[in-house]
BAFI-3210 file (N, C-alpha, C; in Angstrom, 3 decimals, decimal comma, padded with zeros to 6 digits):
// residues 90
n [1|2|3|4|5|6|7|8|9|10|11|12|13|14|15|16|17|18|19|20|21|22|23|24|25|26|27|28|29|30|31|32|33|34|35|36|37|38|39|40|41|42|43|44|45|46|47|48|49|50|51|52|53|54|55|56|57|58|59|60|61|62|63|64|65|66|67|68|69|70|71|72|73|74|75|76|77|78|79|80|81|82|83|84|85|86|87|88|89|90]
n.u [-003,401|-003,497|-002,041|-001,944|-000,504|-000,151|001,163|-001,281|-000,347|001,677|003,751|005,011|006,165|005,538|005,217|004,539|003,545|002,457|002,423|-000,160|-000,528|-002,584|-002,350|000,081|002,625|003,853|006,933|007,577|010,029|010,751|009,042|008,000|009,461|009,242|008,393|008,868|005,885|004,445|001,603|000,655|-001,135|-001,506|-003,131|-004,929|-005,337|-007,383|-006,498|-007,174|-009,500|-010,664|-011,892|-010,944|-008,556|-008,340|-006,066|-004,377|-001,137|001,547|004,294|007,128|006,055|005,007|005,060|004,681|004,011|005,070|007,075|004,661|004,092|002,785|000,416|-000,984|-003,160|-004,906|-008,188|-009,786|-008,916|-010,145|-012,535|-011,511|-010,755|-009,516|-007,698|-006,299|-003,670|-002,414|001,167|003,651|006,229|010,025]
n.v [-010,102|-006,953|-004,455|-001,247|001,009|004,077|007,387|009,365|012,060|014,334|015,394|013,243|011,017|008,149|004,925|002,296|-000,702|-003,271|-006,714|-008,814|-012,789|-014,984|-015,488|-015,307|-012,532|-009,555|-007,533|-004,547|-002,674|000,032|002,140|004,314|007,020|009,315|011,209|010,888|010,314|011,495|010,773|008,700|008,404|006,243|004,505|001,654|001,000|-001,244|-003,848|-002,809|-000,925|-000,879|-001,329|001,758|001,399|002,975|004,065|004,465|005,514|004,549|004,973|005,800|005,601|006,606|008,331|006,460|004,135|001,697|001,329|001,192|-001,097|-001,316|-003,555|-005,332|-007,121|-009,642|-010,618|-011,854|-012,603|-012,535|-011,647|-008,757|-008,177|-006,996|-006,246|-003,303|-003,802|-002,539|-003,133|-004,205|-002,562|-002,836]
n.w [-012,283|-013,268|-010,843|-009,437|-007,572|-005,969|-004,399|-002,581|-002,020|-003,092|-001,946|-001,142|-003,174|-004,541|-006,424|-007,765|-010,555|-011,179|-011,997|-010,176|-009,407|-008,688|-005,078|-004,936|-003,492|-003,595|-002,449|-001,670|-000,782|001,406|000,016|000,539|001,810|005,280|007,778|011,057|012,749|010,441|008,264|005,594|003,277|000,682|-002,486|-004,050|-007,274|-008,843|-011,761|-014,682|-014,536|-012,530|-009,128|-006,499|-003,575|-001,023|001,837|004,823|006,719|009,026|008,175|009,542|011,990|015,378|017,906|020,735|019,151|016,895|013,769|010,603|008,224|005,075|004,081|001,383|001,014|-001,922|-001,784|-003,530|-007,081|-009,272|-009,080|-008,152|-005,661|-003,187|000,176|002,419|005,070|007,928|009,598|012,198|011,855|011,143]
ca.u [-004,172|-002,456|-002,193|-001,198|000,200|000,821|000,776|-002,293|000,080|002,844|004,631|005,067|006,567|006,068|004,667|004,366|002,696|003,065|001,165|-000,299|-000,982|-003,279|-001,268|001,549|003,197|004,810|007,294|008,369|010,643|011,008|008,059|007,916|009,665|008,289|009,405|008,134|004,789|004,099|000,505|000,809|-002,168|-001,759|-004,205|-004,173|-006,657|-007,304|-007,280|-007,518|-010,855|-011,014|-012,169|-009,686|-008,852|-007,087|-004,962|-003,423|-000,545|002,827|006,044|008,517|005,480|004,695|005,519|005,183|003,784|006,223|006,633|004,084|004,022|001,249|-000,033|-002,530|-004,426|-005,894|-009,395|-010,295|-008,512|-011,643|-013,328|-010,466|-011,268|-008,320|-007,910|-005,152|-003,574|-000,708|001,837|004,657|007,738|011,206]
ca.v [-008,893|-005,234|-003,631|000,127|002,100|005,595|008,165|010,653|013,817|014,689|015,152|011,842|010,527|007,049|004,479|000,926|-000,529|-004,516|-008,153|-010,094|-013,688|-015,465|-016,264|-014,014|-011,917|-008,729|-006,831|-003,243|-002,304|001,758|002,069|005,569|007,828|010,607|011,661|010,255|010,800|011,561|009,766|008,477|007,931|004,973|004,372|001,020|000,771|-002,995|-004,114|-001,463|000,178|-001,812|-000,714|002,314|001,291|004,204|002,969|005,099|004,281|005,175|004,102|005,930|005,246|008,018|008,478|005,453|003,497|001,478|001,760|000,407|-001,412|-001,261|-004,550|-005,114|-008,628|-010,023|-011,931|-012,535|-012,016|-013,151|-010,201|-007,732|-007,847|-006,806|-004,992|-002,875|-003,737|-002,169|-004,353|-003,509|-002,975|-001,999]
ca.w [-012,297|-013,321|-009,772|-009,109|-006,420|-005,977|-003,343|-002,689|-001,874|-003,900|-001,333|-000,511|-004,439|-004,848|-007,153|-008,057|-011,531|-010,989|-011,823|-009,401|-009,637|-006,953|-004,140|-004,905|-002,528|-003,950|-001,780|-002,050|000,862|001,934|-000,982|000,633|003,114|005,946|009,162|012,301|012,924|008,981|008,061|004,378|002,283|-000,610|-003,252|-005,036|-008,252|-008,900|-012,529|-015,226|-014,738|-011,217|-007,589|-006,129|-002,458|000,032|003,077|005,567|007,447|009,993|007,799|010,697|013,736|016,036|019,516|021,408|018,193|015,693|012,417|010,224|007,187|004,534|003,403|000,174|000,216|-002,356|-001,746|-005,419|-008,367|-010,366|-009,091|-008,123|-004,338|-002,060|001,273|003,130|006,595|008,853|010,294|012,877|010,931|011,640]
c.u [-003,226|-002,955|-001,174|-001,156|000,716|000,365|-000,197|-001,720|001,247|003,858|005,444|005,286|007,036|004,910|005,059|003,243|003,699|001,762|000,903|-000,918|-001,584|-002,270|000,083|001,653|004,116|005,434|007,956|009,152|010,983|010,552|008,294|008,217|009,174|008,622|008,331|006,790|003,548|002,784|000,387|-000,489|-001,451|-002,997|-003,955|-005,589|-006,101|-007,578|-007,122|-008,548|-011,172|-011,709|-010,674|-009,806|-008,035|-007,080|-004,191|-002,254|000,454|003,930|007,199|007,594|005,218|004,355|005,378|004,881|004,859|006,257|005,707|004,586|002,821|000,928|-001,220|-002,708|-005,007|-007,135|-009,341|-009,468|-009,104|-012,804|-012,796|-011,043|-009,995|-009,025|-006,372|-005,424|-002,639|000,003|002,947|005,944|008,748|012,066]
c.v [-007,703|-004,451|-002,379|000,912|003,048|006,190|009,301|011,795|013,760|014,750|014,133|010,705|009,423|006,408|003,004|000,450|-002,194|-005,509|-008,538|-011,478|-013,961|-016,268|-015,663|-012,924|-010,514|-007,748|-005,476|-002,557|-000,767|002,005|003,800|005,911|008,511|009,952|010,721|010,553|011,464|010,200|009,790|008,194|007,078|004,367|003,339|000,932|-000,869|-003,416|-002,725|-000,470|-000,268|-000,602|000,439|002,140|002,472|003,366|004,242|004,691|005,523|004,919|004,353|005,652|006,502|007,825|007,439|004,025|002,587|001,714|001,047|-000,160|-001,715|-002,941|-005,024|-006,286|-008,644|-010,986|-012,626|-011,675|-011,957|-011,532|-008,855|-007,336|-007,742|-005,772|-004,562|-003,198|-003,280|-003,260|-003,717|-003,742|-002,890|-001,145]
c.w [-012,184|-011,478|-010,131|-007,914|-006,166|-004,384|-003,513|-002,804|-002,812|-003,429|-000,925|-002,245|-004,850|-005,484|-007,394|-009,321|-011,789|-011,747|-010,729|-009,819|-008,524|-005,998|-004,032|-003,909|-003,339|-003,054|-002,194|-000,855|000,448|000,362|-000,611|002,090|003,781|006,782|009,956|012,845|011,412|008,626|006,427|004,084|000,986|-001,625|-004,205|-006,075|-008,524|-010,539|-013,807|-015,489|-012,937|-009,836|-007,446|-004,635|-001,707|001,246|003,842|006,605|007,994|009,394|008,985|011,875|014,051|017,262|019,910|020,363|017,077|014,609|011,729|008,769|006,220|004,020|002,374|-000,002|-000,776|-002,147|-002,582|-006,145|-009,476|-010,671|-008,560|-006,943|-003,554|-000,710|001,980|004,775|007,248|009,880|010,704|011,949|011,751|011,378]
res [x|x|x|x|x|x|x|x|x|x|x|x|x|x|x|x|x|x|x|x|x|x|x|x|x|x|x|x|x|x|x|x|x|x|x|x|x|x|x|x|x|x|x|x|x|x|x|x|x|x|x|x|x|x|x|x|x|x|x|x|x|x|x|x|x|x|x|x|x|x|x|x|x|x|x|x|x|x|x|x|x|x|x|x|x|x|x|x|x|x]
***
């Protein structure tokens, strides 16, 4: 399934335009930078006409918080079902 990934602000200038297969894992490491305490928005559309999901997240953390990492599940690839999760990075 065609997945895409960009950033909501402009400020924030990153992108991704990948396959997934079921069961696949795709990694993008330091996908996108911002300071400490910086709250990213991510938007992945599923598919080429598909669902658009938004995701917010911590990439540097914020104050006593770590950094996060975004994560995009797929459920179904049948029916272009995913979801975003944050995970402690480093």
């Amino acid at each position: 399934m065609p997945v895409s990934i960009r950033t909501k602000l402009d400020e924030y200038d990153a992108s991704l335009d990948t396959v997934v297969a079921g069961g696949e894992t795709v990694v993008r490491r330091e996908f996108v930078s911002a300071r400490r305490g910086d709250i990213v928005s991510l938007e992945a559309l599923l598919g080429e006409t598909g669902e658009r999901l938004s995701f917010q997240f911590l990439p540097e953390g914020s104050g006593d918080s770590p950094p996060e990492v975004a994560e995009l599940t797929f459920e179904n690839a049948v029916e272009a079902s995913a979801s975003w999760t944050a995970t402690g990075g480093t």
